[in-house]
N, C-alpha and C positions, 0 to 999 in steps of 0.2 A: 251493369254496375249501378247499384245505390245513386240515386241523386243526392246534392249537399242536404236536401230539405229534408230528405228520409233519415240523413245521418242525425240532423240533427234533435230529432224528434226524440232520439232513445238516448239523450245527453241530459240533464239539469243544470241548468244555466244561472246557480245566483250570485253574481257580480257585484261585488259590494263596493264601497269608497275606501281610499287610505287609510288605516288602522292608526288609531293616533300611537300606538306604543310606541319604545325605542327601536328602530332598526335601520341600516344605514347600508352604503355599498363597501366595498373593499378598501377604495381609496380613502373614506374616512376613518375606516377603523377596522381590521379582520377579525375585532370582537364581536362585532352585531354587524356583520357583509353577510352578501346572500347564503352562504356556506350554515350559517346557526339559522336562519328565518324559521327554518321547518321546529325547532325547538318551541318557540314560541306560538308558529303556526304551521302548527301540525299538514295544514294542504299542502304546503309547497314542498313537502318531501314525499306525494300522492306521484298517480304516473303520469297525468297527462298536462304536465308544463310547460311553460314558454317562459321566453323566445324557443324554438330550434333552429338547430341548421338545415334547411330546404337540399334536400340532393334532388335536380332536376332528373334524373335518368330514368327515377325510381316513381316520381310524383304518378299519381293514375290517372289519365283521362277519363273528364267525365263529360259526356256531351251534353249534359242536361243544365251546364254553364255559359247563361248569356254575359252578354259584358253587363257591369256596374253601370246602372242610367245614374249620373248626377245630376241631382234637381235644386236649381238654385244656386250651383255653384257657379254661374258666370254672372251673377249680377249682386250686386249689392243689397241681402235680401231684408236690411234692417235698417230703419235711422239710429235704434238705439244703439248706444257704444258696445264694444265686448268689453269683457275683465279681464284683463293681464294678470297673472300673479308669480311671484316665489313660492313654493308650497313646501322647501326644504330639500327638494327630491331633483326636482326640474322647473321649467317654466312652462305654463299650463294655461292657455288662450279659452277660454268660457265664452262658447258660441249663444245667441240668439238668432230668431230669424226665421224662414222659411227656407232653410239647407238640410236635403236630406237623401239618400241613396235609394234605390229600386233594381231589380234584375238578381244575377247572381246564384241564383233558386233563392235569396232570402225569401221568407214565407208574405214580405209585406212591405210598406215603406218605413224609414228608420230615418228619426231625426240625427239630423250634426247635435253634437252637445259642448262638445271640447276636443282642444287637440296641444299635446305636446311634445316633446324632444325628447333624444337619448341620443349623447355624445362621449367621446373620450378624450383628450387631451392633446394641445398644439402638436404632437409627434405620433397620435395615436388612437386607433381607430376606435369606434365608440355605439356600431348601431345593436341592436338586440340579436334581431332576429337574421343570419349570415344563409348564404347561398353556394352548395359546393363548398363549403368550409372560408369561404371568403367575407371578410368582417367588414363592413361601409363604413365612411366616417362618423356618417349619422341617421336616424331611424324618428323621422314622424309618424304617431301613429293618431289617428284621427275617429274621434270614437264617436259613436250613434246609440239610440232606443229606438224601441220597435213602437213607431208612434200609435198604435193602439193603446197603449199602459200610458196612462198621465203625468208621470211624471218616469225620470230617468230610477230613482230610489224604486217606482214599481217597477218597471221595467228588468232592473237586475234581479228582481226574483224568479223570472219566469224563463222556462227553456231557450223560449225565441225572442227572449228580451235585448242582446244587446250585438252590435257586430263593429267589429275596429280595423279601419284601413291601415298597412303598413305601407310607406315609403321611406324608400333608402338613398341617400346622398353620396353623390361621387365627386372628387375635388374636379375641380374647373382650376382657366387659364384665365377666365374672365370671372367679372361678377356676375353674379345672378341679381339683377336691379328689384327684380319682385319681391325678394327674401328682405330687402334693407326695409321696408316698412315695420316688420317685425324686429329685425336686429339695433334700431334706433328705438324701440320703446326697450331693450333687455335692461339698460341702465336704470330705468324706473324700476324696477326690480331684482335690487342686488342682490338683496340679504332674505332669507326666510319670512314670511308674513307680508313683505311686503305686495301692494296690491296697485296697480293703477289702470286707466279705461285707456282703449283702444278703438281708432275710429275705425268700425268695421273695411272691410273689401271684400269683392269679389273671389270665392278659393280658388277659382280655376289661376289665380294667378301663381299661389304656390305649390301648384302640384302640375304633372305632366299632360301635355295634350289628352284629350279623351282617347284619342285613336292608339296611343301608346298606353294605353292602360286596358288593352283587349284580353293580354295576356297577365293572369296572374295565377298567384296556389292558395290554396287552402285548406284550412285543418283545423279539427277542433284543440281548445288550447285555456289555456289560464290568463289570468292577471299577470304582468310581470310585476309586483310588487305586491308584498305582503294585504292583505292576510291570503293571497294566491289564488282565490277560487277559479275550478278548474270549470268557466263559464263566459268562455271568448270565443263567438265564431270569427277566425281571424282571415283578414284577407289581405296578401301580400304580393305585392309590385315589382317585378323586379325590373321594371324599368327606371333607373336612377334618375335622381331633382339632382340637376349641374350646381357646386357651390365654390365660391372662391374661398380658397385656404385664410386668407384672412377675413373675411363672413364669419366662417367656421369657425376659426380662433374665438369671435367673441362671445361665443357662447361660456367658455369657461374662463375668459377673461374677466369679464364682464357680471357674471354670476356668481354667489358664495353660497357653501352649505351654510356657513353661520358667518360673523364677520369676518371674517379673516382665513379661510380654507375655502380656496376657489374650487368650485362646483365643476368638477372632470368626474370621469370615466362611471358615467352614473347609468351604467346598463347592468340587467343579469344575464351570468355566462348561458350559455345554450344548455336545454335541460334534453335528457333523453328522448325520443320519440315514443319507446315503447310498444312498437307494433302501430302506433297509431297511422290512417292513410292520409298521403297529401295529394288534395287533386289538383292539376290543371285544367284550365279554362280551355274548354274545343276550340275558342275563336286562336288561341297561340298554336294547336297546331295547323291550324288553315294558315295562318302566317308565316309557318315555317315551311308550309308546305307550296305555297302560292311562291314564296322565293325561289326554292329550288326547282317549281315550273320553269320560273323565267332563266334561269339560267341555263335548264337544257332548250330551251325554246331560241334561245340568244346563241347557242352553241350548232343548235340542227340548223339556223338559218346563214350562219357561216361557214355552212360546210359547201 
């Protein structure tokens, strides 16, 4: 089997920023929702888009997948603030710092650069990218450059320029105390444009233990948002971030596309796969296989 790094060698990767034109999701208007983008931009009507739906049966093993080393994620790796912002879309956290990924087959280390959200509405699920055809509340995806390239703008041009973490959110009974650092500054940025600083933390506080993130997929993929370029090595989680429903509410409570039309259900639906392959991480199946050890080991010694 192909390792990730071979796959992605025969890919071109250039990753651009949000396209200032008109386009918007469903919920604002199904004049300019994901369904027309490919009009305007002609990639996202190309074959290899994203989010998709992950079918775990099908995914291929690929042994040449170590876990994700996070570098920097347990410590506070900046005095300077982040930038919080509205950007129209979502809310979008502008990392600094010495945060950054290893392992994976990625061909190198890859800085953190930003990380934002994708939600749907107080009744309604809202993450991108679904598993088994099952949709999360919510979907952080946390993006990197391949820190060889100077800056993130070079970085998107080049094959092994950029790679983005998915995590998906599952309701909780409790709160998630980690997540309110972030949900107490969304108020500072209600409206589009608006911008405010964020006193960094540690990430490992809002994402899952390391040891839970042994198992994940990936596949080569696009942008989810216009102008789409089909240049995201993506790598997704399907180990769920615990959040309390009302956490969760305030993201579109709390947030507007413009003044007055509260910022819900701002994902795109799951695009074809197209033949393309998804692998899993070797270390999930030693995980699932190390379980069912113990269980016949727990059964022969009761016998």
């Amino acid at each position: 089997m192909h390792s990730l790094s071979l796959l992605l060698l025969s890919f071109c990767l250039p990753l651009p920023t949000l396209e200032a034109s008109r386009w918007c999701y469903d919920s604002q208007a199904i004049s300019c929702g994901p369904i027309t983008w490919k009009n305007d931009y002609p990639v996202c009507g190309l074959n290899k888009q994203s989010p998709i739906n992950i079918v775990t049966k099908k995914a291929k093993l690929d042994r040449s997948l170590p876990p994700i080393i996070f570098k920097g994620y347990d410590r506070v790796a900046t005095e300077q603030n982040w930038q919080i912002s509205n950007n129209g879309h979502t809310v979008t956290v502008k990392l600094n710092g010495d945060i950054a990924i290893e392992g994976g087959n990625l061909p190198n280390t890859y800085k953190a650069v930003q990380f934002h959200y994708h939600w749907g509405t107080v009744s309604n699920p809202g993450s991108e990218h679904t598993i088994d055809g099952e949709q999360y509340p919510m979907e952080m995806h946390l993006v990197h450059h391949n820190e060889k390239y100077d800056s993130f703008e070079d970085a998107v041009k080049n094959a092994d320029g950029v790679a983005v973490l998915g995590f998906l959110f599952e309701e909780s009974t409790k709160n998630n105390e980690e997540m309110n650092v972030l949900i107490d500054a969304l108020q500072l940025v209600s409206n589009p444009g608006n911008t405010s600083s964020l006193k960094p933390f540690a990430l490992n506080r809002i994402i899952p233990d390391h040891e839970k993130l042994k198992k994940y997929y990936c596949y080569h993929g696009s942008l989810t948002t216009p102008a789409c370029q089909e240049s995201v090595i993506w790598i997704v989680f399907p180990e769920p971030i615990p959040i309390n429903k009302a956490q969760l509410d305030e993201f579109s409570n709390r947030l507007f596309f413009d003044d007055s039309q509260p910022m819900t259900l701002n994902f795109r639906p799951v695009q074809k796969l197209n033949g393309r392959p998804v692998y899993v991480s070797d270390s999930a199946v030693r995980l699932f296989n190390v379980a069912w050890l113990s269980v016949i080991l727990a059964v022969l010694t009761s016998m």
